[in-house]
N, C-alpha and C positions, 0 to 999 in steps of 0.2 A: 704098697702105697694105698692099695683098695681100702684093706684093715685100717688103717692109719686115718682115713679120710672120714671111716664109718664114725672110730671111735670117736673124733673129735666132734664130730657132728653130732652125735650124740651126748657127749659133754657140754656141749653149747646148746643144745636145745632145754637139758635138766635144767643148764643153770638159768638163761634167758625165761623158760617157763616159770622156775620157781619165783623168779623176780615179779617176773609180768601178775603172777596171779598174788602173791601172800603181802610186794612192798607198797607202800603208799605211792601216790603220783610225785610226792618231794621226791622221796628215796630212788625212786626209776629214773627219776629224770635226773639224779647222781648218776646213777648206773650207766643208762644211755652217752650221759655225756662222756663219762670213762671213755665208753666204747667207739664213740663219735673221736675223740681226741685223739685214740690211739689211729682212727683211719687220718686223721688230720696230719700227724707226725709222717704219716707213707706217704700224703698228698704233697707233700713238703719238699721229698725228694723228687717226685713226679713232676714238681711244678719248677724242679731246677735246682730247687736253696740247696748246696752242697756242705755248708757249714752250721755246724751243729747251733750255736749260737741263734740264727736267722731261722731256724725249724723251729727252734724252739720258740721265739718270736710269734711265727705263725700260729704253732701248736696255744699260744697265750692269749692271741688276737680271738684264734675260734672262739676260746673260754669265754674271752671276753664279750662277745657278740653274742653267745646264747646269753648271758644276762642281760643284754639289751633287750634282745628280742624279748624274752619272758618278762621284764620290766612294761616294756610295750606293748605288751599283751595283757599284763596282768595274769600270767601265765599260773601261777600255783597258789592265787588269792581266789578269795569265795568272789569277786568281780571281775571274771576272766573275760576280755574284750573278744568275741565272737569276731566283729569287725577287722581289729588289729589282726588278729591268727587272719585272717583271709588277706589283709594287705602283703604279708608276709609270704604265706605261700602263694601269693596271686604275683607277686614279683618273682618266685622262682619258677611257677610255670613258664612265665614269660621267656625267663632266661634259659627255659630247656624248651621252648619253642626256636632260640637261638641255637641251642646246641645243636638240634636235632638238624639245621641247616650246614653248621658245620661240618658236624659228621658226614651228613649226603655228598659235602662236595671234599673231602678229604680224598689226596694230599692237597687239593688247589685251597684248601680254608687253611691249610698250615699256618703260613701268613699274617692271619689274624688274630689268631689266639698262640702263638710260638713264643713271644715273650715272655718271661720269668712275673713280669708284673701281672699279664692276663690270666696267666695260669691260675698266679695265688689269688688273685678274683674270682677266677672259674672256684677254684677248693671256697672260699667262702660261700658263694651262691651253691655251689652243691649239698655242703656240710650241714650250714647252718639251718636251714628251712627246712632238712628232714629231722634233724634233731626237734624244732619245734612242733610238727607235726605230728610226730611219735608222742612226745610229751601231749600233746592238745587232745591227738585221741584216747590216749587215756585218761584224761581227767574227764571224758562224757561219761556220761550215762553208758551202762554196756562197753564198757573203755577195754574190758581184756576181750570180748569180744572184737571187735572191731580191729583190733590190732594184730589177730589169730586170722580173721578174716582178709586183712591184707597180705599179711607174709602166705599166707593160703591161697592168694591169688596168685601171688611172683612166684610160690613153688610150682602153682599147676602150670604157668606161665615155660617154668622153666623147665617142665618137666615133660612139658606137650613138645616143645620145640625139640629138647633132645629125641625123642623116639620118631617123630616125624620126619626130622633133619634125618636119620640115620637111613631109614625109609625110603624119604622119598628125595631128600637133600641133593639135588642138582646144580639148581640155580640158585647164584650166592647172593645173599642178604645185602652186605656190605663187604665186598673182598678185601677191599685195602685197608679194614679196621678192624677185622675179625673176619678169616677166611672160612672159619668153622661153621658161620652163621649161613642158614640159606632161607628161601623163602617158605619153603614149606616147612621148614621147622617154626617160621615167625607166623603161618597160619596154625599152626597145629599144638602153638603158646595159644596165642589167642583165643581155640575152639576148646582147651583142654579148662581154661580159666572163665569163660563163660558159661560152659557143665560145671565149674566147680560153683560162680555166681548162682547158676541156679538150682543147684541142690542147695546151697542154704540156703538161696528165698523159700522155698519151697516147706524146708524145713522147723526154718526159726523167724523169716523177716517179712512174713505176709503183710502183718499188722503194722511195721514200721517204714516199708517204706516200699514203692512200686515198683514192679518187675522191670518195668520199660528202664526207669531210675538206675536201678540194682545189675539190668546188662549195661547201660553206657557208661557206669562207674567201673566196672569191670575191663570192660574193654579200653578205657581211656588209662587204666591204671596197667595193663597187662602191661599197651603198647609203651606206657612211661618207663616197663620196669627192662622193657629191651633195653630202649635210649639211655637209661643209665647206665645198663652193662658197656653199650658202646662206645660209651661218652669214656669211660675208664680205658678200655682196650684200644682207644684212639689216642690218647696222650699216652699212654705206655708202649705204642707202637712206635710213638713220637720220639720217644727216649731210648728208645731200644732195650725195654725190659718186657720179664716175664710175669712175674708178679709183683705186687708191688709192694708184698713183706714175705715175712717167713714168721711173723707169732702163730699163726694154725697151722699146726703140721699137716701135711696131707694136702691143704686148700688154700696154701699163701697167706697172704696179708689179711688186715680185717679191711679192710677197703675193697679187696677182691671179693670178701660175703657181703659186703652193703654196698655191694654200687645200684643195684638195682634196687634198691629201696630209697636211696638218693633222694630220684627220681619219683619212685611209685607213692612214697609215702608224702610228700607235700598235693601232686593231683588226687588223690587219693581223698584227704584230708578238705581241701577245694572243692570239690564235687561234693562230701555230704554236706558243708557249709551250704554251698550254692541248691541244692536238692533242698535242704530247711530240714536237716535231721536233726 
């Protein structure tokens, strides 16, 4: 399984890197969407549609909504609306300021979002605003930067919780939505992703942008990149699955590799807006 898990992840990093650095912002944001869609089809099931017909509906709706959004933004024209991209992901923060209340109180939020119709609301406000987001930061200035510097945050994110959690992992995070999770694993995200924020200021972003800036974007984007692991392991708990595909061998669905990005890449996205990068 180990082997299995390595090699995929390293097939997925060649391919993702080779895109991120040599295709245009059009061509990525083909790509992205591929990739977004294929979690949209898992989300489908998660969110209840049992008939293929009605996924695939969804699976069309998403399509259809990142060309809204990118119309409404002016997303891949030389007059991309700075504004627009912030209304956009300034409405999915909001919405994973929602989540984040569900999740705390789960099973008692079941209730509220258990519907087939919330669900497939919930997969549009997760899907679509990180798909924009991903696209928006790459079409800045320093665009493969920035977007090497996020998944660099969610990996130290995730990588500080693992060996912490292992450590020192007592007291649980969120038991009833992921019993794995404990708190010191979610301090030891957080403190593993702030060393990682500030070895690149340090290194590359004196001149662009300030340290104070550069830890609270970090830290707001770590904690995002939890909430959307939990936001996933909470409705798949809901359903009574384990993951919610089988296209990465070794590591599940592609929903199961982006749920934290979900989350991390529209606040993410938000904060350099709001900072004035």
């Amino acid at each position: 399984m180990l082997k299995q898990r390595v090699i995929t992840a390293v097939v997925m990093a060649l391919f993702l890197g080779g895109c991120l650095v040599w295709l245009p912002t059009a061509a990525l944001a083909l790509v992205f969407a591929a990739l977004v869609l294929v979690a949209a089809w898992e989300w489908s099931a998660m969110a209840g549609l049992n008939v293929v017909f009605s996924r695939m509906l969804f699976v069309l709706a998403c399509g259809l909504l990142f060309f809204v959004a990118a119309t409404y933004s002016h997303l891949l024209s030389d007059t991309l609306s700075v504004d627009h991209v912030r209304d956009v992901v300034g409405l999915a923060c909001l919405w994973w300021a929602v989540a984040l209340l569900w999740v705390k109180s789960y099973p008692a939020s079941a209730p509220l979002w258990g519907s087939v119709f919330i669900r497939v609301l919930m997969g549009f406000l997760t899907l679509v605003p990180a798909w924009l987001a991903l696209v928006f930061l790459r079409s800045q200035q320093y665009g493969v930067e920035l977007i090497l510097i996020l998944v660099g945050l969610v990996a130290a994110a995730d990588i500080g919780a693992y060996f912490a959690g292992r450590a020192w992992g007592k007291a649980k995070l969120a038991p009833a939505v992921s019993p794995g999770k404990s708190w010191a694993g979610f301090w030891g995200g957080l403190a593993a992703s702030s060393l990682f924020s500030a070895v690149i200021w340090f290194s590359w972003g004196q001149d662009k942008i300030s340290l104070l800036a550069a830890a609270a974007t970090a830290v707001i984007t770590s904690l995002a990149s939890v909430l959307g692991d939990l936001l996933e392991s909470m409705v798949k708990r809901q359903q009574g699955i384990k993951d919610s595909g089988t296209i990465l061998p070794g590591h599940g669905g592609m929903m199961d590799r982006f749920d934290s990005l979900t989350a991390a890449s529209p606040v993410f996205a938000l904060s350099l807006i709001l900072i004035g990068w």
